[in-house]
N, C-alpha and C positions, 0 to 999 in steps of 0.2 A: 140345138145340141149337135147337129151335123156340122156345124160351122165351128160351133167351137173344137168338137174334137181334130175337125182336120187343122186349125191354125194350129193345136198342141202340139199334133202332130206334125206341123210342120219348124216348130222352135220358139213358139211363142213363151215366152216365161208367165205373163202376165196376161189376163184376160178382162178387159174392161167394159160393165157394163153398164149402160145407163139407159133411164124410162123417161128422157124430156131432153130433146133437140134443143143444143146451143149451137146452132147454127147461126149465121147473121140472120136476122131478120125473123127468130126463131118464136112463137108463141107455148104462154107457159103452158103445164100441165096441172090437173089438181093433186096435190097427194095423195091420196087414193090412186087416181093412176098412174103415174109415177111407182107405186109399190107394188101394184097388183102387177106392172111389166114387169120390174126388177128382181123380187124375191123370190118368185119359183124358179127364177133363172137360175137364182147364185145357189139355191139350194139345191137343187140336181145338179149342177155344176161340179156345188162341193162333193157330191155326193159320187159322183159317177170319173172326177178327172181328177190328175194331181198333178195341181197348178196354182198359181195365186188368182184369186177374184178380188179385181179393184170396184168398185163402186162410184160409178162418178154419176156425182150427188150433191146437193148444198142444205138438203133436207134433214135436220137434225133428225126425227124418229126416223127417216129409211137409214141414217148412219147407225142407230142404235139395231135396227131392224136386222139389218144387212149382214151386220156382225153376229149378232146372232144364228144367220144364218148362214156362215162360214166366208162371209168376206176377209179377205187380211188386208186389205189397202183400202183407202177412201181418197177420192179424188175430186176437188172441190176447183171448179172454175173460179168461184167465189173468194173464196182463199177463204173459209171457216166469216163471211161478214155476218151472213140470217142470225138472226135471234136465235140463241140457244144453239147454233150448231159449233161453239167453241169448246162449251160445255160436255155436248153429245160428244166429240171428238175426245176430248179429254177423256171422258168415263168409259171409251170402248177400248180404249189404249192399243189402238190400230197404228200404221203406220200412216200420215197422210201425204198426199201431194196439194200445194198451196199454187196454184197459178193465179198470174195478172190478168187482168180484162178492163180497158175502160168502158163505161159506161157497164148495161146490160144486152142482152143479146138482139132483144127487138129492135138497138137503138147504135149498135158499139162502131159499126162503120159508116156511120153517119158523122162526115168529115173529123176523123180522128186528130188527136193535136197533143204535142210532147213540146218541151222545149229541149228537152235531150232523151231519146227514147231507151237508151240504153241506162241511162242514172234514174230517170225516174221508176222505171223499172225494179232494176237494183235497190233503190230506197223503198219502193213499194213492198215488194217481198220481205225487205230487214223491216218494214214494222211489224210485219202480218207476223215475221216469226217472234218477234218481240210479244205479240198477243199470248200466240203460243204458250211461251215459255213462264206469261205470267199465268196462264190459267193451270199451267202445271205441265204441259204437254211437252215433254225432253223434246232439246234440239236433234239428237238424233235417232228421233220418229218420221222427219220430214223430208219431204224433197222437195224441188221447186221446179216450177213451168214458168217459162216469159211469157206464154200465150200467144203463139205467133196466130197473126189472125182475127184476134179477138180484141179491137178494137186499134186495129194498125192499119197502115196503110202496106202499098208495095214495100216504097221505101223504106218505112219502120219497119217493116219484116228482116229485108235483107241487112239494115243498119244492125238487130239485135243477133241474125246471124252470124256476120262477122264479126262483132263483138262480145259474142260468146262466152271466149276466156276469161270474161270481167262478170259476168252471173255466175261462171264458174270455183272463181275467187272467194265468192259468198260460206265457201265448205260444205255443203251438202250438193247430193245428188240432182245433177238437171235432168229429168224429161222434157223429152222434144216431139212437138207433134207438126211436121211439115208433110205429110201423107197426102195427096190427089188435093194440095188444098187452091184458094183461088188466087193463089201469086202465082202458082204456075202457069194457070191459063188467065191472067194479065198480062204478063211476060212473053208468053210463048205463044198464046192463042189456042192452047189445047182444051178440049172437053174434057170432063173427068175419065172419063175411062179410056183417053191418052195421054194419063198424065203417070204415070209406070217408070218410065227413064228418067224423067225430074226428078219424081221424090225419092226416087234409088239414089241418086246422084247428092240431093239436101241430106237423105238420112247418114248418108257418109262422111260429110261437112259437118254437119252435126256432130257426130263423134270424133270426127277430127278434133271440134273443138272444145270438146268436152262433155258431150252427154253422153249421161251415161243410160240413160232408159230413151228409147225410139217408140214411138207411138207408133203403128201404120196398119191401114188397110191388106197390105198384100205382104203376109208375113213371108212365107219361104223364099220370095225375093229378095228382100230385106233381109232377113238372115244370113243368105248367100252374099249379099255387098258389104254388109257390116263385118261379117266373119273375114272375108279378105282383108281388109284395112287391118282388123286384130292380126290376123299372121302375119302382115306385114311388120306392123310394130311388135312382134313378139317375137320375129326371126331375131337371131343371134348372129346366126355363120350363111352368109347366102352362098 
């Protein structure tokens, strides 16, 4: 609760939380725990801040759960694929984020492979929203993630960075999560906790090129770089 209050405190809009590591190489959790981390969080959360609690989750009952206990977003690495969590999304009539991921997390950057990372992509997400929309879930309830990370390589990372504008094309809102991740320190050689000036520098790139929600670890920094780029673009008369 320390933590969340000071990111609110520092501009956070969104507060995301989740009970099972998708990290590379990440192992699962059982449901039970997975809920028992999650739901006293969101619920003192709701209770105590005023802010959004996203839920990032693929578990149809913590989505029903979660909601209930004052989640407004659900954030599904998964893109809604588990049993029943298309359904659960549907009947909490939350807003959700759909992100790509090849493979799953114990297995996803285990020599990753596209023959166009930016279209497959792209076509990945228009089926997922196509799911959506059949199970009844309005198009705009959603946002989308490319999943930088999660099942790419360097290259695929920066290829769907710089091609951005073309996920953006899709109409709905991108989240971007490039925060302390490990194309920084493949690229640059940094440990995570030097990795502060990169993902300030991606989170800008980012909105440059069209997202509109930034995921990151180090909110008031991030606040502080994205908010200049805004007054840049918002200046009239320099």
């Amino acid at each position: 609760m320390t933590r969340a209050r000071e990111m609110v405190a520092s501009g956070a809009a969104i507060l995301d939380i989740g009970g099972e590591s998708t990290r590379p190489g990440a192992s699962p959790v059982s449901v039970n725990e997975e809920m028992d981390r999650v739901l006293p969080l969101v619920a003192r959360i709701a209770a105590e801040l005023e802010t959004v609690i996203s839920v990032d989750t693929s578990t149809p009952v913590l989505m029903r759960e979660a909601a209930n206990a004052g989640a407004g977003l659900l954030n599904d690495v998964r893109a809604l694929t588990r049993e029943g969590a298309l359904e659960a999304a549907a009947a909490v009539n939350l807003p959700i984020c759909l992100m790509h991921m090849q493979g799953e997390p114990g297995n996803m950057q285990v020599a990753p492979h596209y023959d166009d990372v930016v279209e497959d992509v792209c076509e990945y997400l228009q089926s997922r929203i196509a799911s959506c929309e059949r199970q009844g879930i309005a198009r705009n309830r959603l946002l989308l993630d490319p999943g930088f990370g999660f099942g790419k390589s360097v290259t695929h990372n920066l290829k769907l960075l710089r091609e951005l504008p073309r996920l953006a094309a899709i109409g709905l809102p991108l989240v971007v999560s490039l925060s302390r991740k490990s194309l920084i320190g493949k690229l640059l050689g940094r440990e995570v906790g030097q990795r502060l000036p990169a993902s300030l520098a991606l989170a800008v790139l980012a909105a440059q090129r069209g997202a509109a929600v930034i995921r990151t670890h180090d909110v008031a920094a991030t606040v502080d770089a994205v908010s200049m780029l805004m007054a840049l673009e918002e200046c009239v008369d320099l």
